[in-house]
VOPAGU-2260 file (C-alpha; in pm, 1 decimal, decimal comma):
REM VOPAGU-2260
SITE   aa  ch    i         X         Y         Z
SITE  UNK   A    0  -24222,3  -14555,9   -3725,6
SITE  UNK   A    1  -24239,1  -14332,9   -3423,1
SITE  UNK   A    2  -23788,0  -14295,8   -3450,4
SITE  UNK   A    3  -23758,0  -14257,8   -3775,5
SITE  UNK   A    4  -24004,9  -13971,1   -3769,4
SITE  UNK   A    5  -23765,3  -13859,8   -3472,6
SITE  UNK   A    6  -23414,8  -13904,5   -3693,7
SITE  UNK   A    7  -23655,8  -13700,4   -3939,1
SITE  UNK   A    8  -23652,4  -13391,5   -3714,5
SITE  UNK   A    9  -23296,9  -13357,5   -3618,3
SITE  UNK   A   10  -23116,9  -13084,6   -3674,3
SITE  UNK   A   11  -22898,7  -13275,1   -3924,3
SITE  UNK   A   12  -23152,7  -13408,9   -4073,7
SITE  UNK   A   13  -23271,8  -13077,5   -4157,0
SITE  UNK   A   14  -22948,0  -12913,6   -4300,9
SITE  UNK   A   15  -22940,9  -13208,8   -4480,5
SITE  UNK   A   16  -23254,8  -13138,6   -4638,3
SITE  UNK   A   17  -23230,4  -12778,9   -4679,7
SITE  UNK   A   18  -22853,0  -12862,2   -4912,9
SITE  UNK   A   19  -23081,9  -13069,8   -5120,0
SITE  UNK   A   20  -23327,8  -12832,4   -5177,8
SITE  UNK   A   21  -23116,8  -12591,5   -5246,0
SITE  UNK   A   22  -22903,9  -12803,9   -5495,2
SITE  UNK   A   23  -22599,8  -12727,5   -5276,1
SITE  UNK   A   24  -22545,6  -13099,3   -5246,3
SITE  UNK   A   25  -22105,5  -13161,9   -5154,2
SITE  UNK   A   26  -21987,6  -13295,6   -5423,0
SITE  UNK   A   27  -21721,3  -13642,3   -5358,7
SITE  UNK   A   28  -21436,0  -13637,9   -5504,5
SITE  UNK   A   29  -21378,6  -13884,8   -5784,9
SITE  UNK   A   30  -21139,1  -14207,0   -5690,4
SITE  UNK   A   31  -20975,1  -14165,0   -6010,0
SITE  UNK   A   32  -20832,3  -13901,3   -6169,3
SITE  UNK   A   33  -20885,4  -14017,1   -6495,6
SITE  UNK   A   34  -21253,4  -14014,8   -6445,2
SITE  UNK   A   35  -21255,0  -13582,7   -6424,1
SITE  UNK   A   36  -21274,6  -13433,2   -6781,4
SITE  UNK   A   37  -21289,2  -13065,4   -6590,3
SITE  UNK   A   38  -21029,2  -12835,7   -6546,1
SITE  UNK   A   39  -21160,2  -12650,5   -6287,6
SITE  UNK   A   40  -21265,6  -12960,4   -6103,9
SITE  UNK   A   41  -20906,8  -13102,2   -6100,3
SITE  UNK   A   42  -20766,2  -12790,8   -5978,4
SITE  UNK   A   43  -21033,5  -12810,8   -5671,6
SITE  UNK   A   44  -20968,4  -13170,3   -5601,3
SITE  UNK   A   45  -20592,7  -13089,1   -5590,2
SITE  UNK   A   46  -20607,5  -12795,4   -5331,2
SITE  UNK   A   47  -20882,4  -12999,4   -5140,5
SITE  UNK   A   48  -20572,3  -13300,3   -5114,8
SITE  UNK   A   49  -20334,6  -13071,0   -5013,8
SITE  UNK   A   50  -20578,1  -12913,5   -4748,6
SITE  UNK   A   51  -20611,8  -13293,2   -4587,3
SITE  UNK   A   52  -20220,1  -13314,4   -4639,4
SITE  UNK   A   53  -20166,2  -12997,2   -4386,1
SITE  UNK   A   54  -20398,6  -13129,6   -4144,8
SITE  UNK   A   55  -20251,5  -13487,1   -4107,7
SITE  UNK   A   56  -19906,6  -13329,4   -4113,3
SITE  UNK   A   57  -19998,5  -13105,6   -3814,5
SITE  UNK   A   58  -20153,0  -13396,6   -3621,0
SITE  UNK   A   59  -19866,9  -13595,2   -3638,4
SITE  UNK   A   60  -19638,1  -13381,0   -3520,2
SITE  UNK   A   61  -19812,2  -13453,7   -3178,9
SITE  UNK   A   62  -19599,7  -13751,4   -2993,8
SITE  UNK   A   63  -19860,0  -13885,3   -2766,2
SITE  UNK   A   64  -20088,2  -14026,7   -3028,5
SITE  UNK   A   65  -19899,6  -14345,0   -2990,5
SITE  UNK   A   66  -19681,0  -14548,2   -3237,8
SITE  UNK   A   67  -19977,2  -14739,3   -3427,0
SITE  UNK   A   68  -20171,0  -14407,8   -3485,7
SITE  UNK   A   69  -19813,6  -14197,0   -3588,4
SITE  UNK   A   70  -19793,1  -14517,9   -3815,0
SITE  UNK   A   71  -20122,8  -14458,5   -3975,6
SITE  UNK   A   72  -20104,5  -14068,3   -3998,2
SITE  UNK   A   73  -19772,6  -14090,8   -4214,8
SITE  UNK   A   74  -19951,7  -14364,8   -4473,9
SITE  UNK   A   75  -20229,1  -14201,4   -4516,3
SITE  UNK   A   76  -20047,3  -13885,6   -4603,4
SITE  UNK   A   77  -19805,1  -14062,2   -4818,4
SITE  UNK   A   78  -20103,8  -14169,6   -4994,0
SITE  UNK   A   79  -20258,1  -13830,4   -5017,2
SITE  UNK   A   80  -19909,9  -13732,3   -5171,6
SITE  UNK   A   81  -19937,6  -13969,7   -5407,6
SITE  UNK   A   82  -20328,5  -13893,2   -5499,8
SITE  UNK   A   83  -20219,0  -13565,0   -5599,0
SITE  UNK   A   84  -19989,6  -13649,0   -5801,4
SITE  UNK   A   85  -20230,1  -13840,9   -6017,2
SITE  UNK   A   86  -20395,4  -13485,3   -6011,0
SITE  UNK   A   87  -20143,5  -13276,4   -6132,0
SITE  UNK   A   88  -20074,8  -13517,8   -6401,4
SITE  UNK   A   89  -20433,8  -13510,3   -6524,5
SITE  UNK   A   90  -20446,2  -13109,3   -6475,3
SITE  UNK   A   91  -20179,0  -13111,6   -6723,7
SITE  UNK   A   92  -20372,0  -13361,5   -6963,2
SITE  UNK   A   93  -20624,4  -13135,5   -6940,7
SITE  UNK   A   94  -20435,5  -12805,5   -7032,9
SITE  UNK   A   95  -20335,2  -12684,9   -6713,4
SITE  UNK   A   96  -20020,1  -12600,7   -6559,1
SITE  UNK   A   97  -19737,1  -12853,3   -6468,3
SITE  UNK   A   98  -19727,1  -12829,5   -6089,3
SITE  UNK   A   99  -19503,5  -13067,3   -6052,2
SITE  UNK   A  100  -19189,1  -12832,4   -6264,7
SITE  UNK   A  101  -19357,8  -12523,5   -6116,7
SITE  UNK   A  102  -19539,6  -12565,2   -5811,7
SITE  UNK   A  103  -19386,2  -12476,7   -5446,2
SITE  UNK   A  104  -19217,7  -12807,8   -5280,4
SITE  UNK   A  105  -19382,6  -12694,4   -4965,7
SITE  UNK   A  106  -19364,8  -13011,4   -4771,4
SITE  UNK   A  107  -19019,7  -13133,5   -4869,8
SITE  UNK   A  108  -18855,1  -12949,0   -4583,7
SITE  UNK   A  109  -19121,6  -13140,3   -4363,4
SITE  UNK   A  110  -19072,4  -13511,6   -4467,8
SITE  UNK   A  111  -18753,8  -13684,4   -4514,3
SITE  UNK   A  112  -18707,4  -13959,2   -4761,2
SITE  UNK   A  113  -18510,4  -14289,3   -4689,9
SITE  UNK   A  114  -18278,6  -14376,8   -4963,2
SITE  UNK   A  115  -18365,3  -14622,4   -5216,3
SITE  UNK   A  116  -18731,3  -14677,4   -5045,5
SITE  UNK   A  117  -18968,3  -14557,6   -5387,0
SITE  UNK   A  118  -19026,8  -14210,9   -5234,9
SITE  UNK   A  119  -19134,7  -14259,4   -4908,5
SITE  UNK   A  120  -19156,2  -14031,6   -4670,9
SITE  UNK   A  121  -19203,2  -13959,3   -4257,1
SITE  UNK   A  122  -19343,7  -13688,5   -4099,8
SITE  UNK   A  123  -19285,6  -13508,9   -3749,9
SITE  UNK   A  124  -19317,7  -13792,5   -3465,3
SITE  UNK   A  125  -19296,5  -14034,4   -3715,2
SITE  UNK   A  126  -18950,8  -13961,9   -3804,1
SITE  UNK   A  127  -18881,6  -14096,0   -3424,4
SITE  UNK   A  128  -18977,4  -14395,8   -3384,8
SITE  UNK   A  129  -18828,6  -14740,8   -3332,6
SITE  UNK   A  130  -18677,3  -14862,4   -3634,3
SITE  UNK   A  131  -18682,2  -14544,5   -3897,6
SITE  UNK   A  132  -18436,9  -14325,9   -3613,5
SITE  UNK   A  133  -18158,6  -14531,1   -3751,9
SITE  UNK   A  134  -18273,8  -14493,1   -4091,0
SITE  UNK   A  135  -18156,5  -14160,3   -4101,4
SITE  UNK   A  136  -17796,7  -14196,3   -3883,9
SITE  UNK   A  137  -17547,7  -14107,8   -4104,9
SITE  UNK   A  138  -17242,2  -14319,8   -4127,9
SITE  UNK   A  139  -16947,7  -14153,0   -4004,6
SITE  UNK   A  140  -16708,8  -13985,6   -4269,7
SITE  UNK   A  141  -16432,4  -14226,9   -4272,7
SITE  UNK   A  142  -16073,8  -14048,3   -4115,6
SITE  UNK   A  143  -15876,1  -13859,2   -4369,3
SITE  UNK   A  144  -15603,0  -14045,8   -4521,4
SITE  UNK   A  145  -15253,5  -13938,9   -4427,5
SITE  UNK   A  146  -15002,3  -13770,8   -4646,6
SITE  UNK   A  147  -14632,8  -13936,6   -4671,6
SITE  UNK   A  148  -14494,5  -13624,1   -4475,8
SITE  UNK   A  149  -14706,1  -13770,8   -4197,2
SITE  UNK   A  150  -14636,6  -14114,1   -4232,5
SITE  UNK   A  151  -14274,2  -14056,9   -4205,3
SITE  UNK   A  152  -14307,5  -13832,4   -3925,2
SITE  UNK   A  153  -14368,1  -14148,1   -3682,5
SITE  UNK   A  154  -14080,1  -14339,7   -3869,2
SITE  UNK   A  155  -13785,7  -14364,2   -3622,2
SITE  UNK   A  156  -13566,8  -14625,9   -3533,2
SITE  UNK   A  157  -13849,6  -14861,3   -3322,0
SITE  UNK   A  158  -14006,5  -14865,6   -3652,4
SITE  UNK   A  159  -13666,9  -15062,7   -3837,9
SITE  UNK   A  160  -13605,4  -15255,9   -3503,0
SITE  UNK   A  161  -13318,9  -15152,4   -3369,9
SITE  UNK   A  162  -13511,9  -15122,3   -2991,8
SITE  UNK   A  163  -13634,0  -15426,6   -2984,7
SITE  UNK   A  164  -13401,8  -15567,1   -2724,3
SITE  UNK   A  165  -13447,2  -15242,0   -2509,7
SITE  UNK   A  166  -13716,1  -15404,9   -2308,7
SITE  UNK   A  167  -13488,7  -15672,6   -2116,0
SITE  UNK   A  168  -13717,3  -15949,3   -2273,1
SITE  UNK   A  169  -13578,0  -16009,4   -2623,3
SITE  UNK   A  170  -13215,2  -16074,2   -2529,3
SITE  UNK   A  171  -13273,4  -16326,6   -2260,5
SITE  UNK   A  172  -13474,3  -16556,9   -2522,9
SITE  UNK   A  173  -13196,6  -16464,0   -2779,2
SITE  UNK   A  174  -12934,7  -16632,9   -2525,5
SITE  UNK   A  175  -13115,0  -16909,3   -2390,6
SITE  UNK   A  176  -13196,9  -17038,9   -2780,7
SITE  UNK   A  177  -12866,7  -16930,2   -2849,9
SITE  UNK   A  178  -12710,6  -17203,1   -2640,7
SITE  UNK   A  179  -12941,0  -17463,1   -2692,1
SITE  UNK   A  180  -12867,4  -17461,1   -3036,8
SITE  UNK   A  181  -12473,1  -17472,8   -3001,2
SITE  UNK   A  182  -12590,7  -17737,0   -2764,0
SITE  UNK   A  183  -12742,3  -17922,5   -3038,0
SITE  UNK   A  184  -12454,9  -17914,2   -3266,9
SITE  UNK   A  185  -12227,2  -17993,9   -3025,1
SITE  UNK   A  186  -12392,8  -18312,0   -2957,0
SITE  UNK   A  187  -12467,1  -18387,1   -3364,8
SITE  UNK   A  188  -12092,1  -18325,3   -3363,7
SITE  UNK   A  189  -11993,7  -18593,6   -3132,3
SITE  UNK   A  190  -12261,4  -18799,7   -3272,7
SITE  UNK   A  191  -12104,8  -18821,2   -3593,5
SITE  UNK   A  192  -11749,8  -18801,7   -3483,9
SITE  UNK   A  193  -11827,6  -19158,3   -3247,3
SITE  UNK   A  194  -11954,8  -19255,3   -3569,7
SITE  UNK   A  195  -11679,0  -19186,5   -3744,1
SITE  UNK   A  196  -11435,9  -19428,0   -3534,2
SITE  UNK   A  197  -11694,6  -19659,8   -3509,3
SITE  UNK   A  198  -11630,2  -19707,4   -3865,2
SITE  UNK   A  199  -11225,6  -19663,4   -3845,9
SITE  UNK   A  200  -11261,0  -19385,2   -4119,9
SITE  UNK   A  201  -11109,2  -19103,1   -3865,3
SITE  UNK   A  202  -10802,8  -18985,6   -4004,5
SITE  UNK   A  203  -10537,6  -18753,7   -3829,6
SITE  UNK   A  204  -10540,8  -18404,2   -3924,7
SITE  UNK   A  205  -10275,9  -18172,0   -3889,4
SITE  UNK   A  206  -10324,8  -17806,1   -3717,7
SITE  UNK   A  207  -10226,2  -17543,7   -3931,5
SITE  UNK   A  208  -10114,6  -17195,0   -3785,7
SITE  UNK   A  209  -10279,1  -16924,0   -3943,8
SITE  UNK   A  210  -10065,0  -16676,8   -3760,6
SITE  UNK   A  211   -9763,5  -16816,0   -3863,7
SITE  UNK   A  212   -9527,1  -16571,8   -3990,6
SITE  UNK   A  213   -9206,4  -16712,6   -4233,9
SITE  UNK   A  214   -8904,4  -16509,1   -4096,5
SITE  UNK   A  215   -8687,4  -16587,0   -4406,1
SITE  UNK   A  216   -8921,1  -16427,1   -4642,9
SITE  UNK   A  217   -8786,3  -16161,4   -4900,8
SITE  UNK   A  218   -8885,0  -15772,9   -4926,0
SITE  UNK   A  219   -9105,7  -15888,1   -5216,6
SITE  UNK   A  220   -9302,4  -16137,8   -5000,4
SITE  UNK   A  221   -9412,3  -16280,7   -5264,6
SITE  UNK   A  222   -9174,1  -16669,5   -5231,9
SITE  UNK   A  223   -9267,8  -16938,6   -5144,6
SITE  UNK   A  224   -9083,3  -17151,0   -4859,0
SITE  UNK   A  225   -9117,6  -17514,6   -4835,9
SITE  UNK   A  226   -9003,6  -17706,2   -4480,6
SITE  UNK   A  227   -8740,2  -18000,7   -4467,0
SITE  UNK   A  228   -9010,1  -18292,5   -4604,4
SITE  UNK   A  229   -9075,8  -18052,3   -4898,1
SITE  UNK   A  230   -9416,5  -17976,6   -4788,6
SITE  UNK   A  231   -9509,7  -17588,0   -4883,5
SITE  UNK   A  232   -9578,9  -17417,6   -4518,4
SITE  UNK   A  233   -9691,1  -17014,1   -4582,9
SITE  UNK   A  234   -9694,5  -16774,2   -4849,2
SITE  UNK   A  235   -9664,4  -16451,5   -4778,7
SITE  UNK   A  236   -9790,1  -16191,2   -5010,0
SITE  UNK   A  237   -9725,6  -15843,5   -4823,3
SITE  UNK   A  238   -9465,0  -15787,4   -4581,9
SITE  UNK   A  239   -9565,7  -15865,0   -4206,0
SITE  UNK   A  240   -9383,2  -15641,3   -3999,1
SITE  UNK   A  241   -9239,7  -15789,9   -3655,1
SITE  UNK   A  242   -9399,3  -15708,7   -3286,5
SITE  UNK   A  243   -9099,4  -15509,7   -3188,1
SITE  UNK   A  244   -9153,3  -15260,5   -3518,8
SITE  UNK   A  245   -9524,9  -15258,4   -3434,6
SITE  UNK   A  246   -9456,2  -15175,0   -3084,7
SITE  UNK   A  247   -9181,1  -14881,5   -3199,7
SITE  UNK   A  248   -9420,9  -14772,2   -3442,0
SITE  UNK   A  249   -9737,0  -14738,6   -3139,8
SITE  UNK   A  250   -9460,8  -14559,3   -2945,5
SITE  UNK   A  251   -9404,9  -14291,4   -3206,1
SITE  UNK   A  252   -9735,6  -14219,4   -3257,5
SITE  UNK   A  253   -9809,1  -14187,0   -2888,2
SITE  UNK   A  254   -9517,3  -13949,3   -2869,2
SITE  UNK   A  255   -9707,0  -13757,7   -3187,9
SITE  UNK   A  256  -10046,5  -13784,5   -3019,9
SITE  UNK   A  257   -9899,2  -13623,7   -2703,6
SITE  UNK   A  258   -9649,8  -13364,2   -2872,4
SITE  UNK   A  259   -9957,6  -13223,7   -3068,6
SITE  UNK   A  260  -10200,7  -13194,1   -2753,0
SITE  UNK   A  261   -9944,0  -13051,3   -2524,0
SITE  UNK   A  262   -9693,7  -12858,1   -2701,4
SITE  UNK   A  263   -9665,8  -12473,1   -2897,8
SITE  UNK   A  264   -9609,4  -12468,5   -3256,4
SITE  UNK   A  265   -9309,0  -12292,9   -3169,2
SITE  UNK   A  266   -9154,5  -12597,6   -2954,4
SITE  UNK   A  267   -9294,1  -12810,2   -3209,8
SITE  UNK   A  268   -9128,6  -12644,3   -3481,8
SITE  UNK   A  269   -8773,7  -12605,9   -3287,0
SITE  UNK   A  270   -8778,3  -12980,8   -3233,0
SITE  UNK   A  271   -8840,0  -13069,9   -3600,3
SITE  UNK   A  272   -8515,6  -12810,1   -3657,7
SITE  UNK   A  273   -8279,2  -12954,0   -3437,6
SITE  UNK   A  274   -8360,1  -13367,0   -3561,8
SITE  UNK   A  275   -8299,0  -13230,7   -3899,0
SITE  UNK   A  276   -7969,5  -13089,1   -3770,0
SITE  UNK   A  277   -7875,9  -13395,4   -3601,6
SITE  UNK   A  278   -7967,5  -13629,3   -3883,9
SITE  UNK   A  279   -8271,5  -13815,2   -3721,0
């Protein structure tokens, strides 16, 4: 009996009892906001929500409280965010203004939202720690796409292939599979040709000149000339000129090639005079 009468003489105790008597007894604040039917009231329990808001968003600004408490700070304001809310929707039941159209967005600078995560927000500190930092990393823009100007500014002739056998590795392997496979088809050649006589099907075939040349053919060059056994030998469509014209004709031209280089027009032109004089 003897502590309780002590608790009775605190000075809490006393306050306590003085509010009572007084009938200035603090008033909770209702855990619905259905359950107010005041205007005033709802206005009061608004402002009192954003009052707590301010303070838990200045503690949490402090990093040294530790991850678990930073953790706790930013739900419970979250939750105070959405308590009021609930409040400004029943102010507006109840006749009041819509603070949610009109009202100052005074702590959206302060929190940041994650994409796609229902409108939650962190806070100072809590915007740091593990796991939520790369919440907020931006990808990187991807790199602008080039024009065709640009494209066919690094278009040269590497690009068609025309350097590939600059680097002195190329053409070796080019040669070396060159000759293994004329190799090859020498061998499947021989293979075939042995095969061939094996089977006493080789007959004898004759060589035939390409470059022969039928000296007997007319100006037309267009007859054909057939040898003693009757057998046709060359046709000649165009006339083939002989090596001796072809060499007179590489000697004039040199003479041309030189007259032109070395001599004046007036030498030039005296020499064209006198082989029209002489008949040339």
């Amino acid at each position: 009996m003897a502590r309780n009468a002590e608790k009775a003489m605190t000075a809490l105790a006393r306050f306590r009892q003085a509010q009572l008597e007084e009938g200035k007894v603090k008033e909770r604040r209702p855990f619905l906001a259905s359950e107010c039917n005041e205007l005033p009231k709802a206005e009061k329990w608004r402002r009192q929500i954003i009052g707590e808001i301010s303070k838990k968003v200045a503690q949490i600004q402090n990093a040294g409280l530790g991850e678990f408490r930073i953790r706790d700070l930013n739900d419970e304001i979250n939750k105070l965010l959405r308590e009021k809310g609930h409040w400004e929707v029943r102010i507006r039941e109840l006749g009041g203004p819509d603070y949610a159209r009109i009202g100052p967005r005074m702590l959206d600078h302060e929190g940041k939202e994650v994409p796609g995560n229902r409108g939650y927000k962190y806070f100072g500190a809590a915007k740091d720690l593990p796991g939520v930092r790369e919440l907020f990393e931006k990808e990187p823009l991807p790199p602008p796409r080039k024009t065709r100007a640009e494209l066919m500014k690094s278009i040269d002739a590497e690009y068609y292939g025309y350097r590939d056998e600059d680097d002195g590795i190329l053409e070796p392997l080019e040669q070396e599979h060159e000759k293994k496979v004329i190799a090859e088809a020498v061998e499947k050649w021989k293979m075939e040709r042995e095969a061939r006589l094996a089977r006493g099907d080789e007959e004898e075939e004759e060589e035939v000149n390409i470059y022969a040349v039928d000296d007997e053919s007319d100006e037309e060059g267009g007859k054909e000339k057939e040898g003693e056994e009757g057998q046709q030998k060359f046709i000649a469509h165009v006339p083939v000129p002989s090596q001796q014209e072809i060499e007179e004709a590489l000697v004039r031209r040199k003479k041309m090639e030189l007259l032109q280089k070395y001599a004046s027009e007036t030498l030039m032109a005296q020499s064209e005079e006198a082989k029209r004089l002489l008949g040339l």
